[in-house]
C-alpha positions as CSV (number, residue, x, y, z in Angstrom):
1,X,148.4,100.1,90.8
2,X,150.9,102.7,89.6
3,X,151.9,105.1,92.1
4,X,152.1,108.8,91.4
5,X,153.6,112.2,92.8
6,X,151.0,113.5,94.3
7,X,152.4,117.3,93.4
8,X,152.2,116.7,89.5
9,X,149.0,114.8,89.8
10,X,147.4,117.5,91.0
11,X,148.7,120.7,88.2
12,X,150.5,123.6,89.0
13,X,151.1,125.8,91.8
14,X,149.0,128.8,92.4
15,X,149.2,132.1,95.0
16,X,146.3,131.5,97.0
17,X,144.0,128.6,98.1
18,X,141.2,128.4,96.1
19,X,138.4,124.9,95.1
20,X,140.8,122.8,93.3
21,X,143.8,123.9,95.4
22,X,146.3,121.5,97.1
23,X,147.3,123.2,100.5
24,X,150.5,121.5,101.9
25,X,151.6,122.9,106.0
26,X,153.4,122.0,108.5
27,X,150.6,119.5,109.8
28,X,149.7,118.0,106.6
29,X,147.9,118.3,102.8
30,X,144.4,119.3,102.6
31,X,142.8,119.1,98.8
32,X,139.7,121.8,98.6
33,X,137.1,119.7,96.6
34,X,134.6,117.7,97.3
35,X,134.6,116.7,101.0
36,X,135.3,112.4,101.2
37,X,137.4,112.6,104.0
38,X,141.0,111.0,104.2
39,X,143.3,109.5,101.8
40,X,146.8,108.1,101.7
41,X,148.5,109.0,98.0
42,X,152.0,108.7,97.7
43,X,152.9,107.7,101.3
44,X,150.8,111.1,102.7
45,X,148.1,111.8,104.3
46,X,145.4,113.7,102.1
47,X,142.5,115.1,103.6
48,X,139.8,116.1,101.2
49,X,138.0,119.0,102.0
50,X,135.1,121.1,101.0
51,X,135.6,125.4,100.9
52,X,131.7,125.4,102.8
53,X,133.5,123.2,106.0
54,X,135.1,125.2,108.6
55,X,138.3,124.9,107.9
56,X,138.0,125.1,104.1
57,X,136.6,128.4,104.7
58,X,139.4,129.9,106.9
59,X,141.7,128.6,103.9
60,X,140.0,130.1,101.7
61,X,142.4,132.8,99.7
62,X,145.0,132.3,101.9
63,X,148.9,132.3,101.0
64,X,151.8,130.4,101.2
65,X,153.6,131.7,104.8
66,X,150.2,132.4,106.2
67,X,149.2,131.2,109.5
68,X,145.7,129.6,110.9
69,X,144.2,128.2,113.9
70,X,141.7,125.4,113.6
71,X,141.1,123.1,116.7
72,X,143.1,124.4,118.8
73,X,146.7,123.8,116.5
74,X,148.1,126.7,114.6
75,X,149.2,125.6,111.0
76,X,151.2,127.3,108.5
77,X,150.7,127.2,104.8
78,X,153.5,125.8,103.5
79,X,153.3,125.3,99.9
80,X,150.5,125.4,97.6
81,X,149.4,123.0,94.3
């Protein structure tokens, strides 16, 4: 299996999250789609989210620098795909 950057795989940035939207901060990567849980692509950690779950909806139009709380841990957005 070829390995690929998971940045370019997915297209090109954007200002706020939206279905389709690789969220990257400072816990991890969350990909807004179709909810299937975890996956590992290019040695991180992708979890695979739906916009209806909770915390798809409080990302949800958010922008890089913003800040939310889910589960008790704050995260920051980070960067955006």
């Amino acid at each position: 299996m070829q390995h690929t950057n998971i940045k370019t795989t997915i297209g090109d940035k954007t200002d706020f999250v939206k279905l389709g939207s690789l969220v990257k901060t400072n816990v991890g990567f969350y990909f807004i789609a179709s909810s299937i849980g975890a996956l590992k692509i290019d040695h991180h950690n992708v979890f695979v989210i739906s916009a209806a779950s909770p915390i798809g909806q409080l990302l949800l139009g958010k922008k890089v620098g913003d800040s939310f709380l889910f589960n008790k841990l704050n995260q920051t957005i980070a960067a955006l795909y």
